[in-house]
C-alpha positions in Angstrom: 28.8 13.4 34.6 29.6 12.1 31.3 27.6 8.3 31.1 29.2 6.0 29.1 27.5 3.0 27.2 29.7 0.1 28.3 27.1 -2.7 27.3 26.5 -3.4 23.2 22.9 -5.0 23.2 22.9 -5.2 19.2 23.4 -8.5 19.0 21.7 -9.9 21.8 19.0 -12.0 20.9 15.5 -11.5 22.0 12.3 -13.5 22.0 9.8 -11.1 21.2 7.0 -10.9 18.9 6.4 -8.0 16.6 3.0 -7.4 18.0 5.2 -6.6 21.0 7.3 -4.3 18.7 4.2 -2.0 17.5 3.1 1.0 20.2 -0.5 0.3 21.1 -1.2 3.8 19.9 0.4 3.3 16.2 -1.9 4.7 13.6 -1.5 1.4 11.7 -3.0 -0.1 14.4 -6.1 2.2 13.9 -5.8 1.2 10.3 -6.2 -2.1 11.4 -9.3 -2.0 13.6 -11.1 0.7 11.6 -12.5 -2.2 9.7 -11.3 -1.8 6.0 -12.2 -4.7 4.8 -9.3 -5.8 2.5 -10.7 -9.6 1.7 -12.9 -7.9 -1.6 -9.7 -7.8 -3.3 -9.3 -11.9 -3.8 -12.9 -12.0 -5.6 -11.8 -9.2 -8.0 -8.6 -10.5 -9.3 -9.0 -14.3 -8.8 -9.7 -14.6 -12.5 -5.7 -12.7 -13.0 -3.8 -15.5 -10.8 -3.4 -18.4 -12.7 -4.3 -21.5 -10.8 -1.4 -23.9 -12.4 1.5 -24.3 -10.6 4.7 -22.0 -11.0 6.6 -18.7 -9.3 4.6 -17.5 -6.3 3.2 -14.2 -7.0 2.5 -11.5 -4.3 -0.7 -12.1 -2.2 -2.9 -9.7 -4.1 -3.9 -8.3 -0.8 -0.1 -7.3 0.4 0.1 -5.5 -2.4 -2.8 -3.1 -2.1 -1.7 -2.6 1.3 1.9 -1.9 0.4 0.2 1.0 -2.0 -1.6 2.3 0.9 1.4 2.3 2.9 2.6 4.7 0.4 -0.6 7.1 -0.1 -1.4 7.6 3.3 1.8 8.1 4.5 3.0 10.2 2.1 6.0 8.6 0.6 7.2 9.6 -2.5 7.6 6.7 -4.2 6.6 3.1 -4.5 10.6 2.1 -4.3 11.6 4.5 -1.2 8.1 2.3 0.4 9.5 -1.1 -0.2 12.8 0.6 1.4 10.9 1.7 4.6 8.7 -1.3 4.5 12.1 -3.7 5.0 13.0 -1.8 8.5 9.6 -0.4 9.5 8.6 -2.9 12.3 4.9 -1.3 11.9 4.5 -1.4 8.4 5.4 -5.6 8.4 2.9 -6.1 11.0 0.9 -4.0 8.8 1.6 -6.1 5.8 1.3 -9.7 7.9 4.7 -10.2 7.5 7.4 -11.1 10.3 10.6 -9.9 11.4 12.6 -12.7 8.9 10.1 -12.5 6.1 11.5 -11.6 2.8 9.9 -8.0 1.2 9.1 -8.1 -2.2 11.7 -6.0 -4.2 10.4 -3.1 -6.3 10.7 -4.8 -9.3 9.0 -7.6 -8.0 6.3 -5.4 -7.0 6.5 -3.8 -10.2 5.9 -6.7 -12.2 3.0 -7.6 -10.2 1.1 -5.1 -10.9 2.2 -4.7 -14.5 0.9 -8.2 -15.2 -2.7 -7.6 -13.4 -3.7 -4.7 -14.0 -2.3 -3.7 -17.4 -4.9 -2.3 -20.0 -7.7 -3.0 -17.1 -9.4 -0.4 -14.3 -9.5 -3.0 -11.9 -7.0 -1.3 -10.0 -8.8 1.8 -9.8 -11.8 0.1 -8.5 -10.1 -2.0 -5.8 -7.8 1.2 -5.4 -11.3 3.5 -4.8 -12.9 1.2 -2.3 -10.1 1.2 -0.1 -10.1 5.3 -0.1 -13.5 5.0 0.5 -13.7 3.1 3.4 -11.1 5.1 4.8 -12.7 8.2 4.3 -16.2 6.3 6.0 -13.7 5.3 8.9 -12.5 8.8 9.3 -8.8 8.6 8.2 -8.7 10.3 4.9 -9.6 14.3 4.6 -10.6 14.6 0.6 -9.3 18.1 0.6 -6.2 17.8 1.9 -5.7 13.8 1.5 -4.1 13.6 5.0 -4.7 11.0 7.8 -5.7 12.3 11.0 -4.3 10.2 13.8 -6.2 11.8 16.3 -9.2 12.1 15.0 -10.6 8.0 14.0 -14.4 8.9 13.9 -15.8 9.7 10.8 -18.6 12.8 11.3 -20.9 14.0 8.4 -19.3 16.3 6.5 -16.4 13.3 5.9 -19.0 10.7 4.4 -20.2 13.6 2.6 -16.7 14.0 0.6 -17.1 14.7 -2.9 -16.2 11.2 -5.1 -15.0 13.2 -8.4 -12.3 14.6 -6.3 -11.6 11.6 -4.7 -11.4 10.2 -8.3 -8.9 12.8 -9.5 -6.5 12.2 -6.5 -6.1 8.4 -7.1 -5.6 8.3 -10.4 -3.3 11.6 -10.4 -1.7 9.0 -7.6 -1.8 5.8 -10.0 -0.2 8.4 -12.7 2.9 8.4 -10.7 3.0 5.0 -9.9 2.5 4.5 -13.4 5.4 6.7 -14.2 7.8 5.0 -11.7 7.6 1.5 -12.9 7.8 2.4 -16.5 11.4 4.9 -15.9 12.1 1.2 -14.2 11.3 -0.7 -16.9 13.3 1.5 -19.6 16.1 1.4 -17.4 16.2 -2.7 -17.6 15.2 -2.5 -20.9 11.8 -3.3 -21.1 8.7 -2.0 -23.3 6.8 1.1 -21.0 3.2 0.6 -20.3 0.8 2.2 -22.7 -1.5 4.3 -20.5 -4.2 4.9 -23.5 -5.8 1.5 -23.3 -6.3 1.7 -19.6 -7.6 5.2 -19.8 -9.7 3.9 -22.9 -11.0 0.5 -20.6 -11.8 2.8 -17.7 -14.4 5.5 -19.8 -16.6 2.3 -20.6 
């Protein structure tokens, strides 16, 4: 018997948080608990926020999260994840944010991270420290650079991963971002990054 959907819920409002939104068994969830401590990240860039008063810029910490969003899920690229970010209920709890908060726009994002880290490895570092407590926690295989839901506790041969190739994999990663914000940046007009200082800051 054919069953016919007679009542339209779309509309109807709900009071619900978005913890109630997120299945207990999400992998950002295990993300969240596997204790990846994020709070480094304020001591390394305090001294690239300016401490006057003027346009808000994204919490430093968002925006490394919004780049892992990207890496370990595998999306391919940095605007598709601010897409996904805006109607992904996990990813916002993820991020902090709630249902009505506003998600910064790609070239929002963009200039953030122009304006920090340009010329500097300090992205690299913060970046590497993040991968590595993953891997610690069990979440990041360096050969395949896949996170294994299933499996959250980290055995030996995981802490044992090799860092070189760990090293090659973020910045072939931060290559593409790289790319991405600069075929942005010609399209509005605007000077591309020159990748040879940064390369040249992060041999010293």
């Amino acid at each position: 018997m054919l069953t016919i959907n007679k009542s339209d819920k779309r509309n109807q409002v709900e009071i619900i948080s978005i913890d109630q939104l997120v299945p207990k068994d999400h992998l950002v969830r295990k993300l969240d608990a596997c204790i990846i401590d994020f709070s480094f990240i304020y001591d390394l860039v305090k001294d690239m926020y300016s401490t006057e008063t003027g346009r808000p810029s994204i919490d430093p910490v968002v925006l490394f999260k919004i780049v892992f969003i990207q890496y370990i899920f595998g999306i391919k690229s940095m605007r598709q994840t601010i897409t996904e970010i805006e109607t992904n209920v996990a990813y916002r709890w993820f991020l902090g944010y709630g249902l009505h908060d506003k998600i910064p726009h790609f070239t929002t994002f963009g200039k953030n991270y122009v304006r920090r880290f340009k010329d500097t490895d300090v992205f690299e570092k913060i970046f590497m420290r993040i991968l590595e407590q993953a891997i610690d926690a069990g979440f990041i295989d360096t050969d395949a650079v896949f996170i294994d839901s299933t499996h959250v506790k980290a055995n030996a041969n995981k802490k044992k991963y090799n860092k070189v190739k760990l090293e090659k994999k973020m910045r072939s990663y931060q290559e593409l971002l790289d790319k991405e914000i600069n075929e942005d940046r010609e399209i509005h007009g605007k000077k591309p990054l020159d990748m040879s200082k940064k390369k040249q800051n992060t041999r010293k």
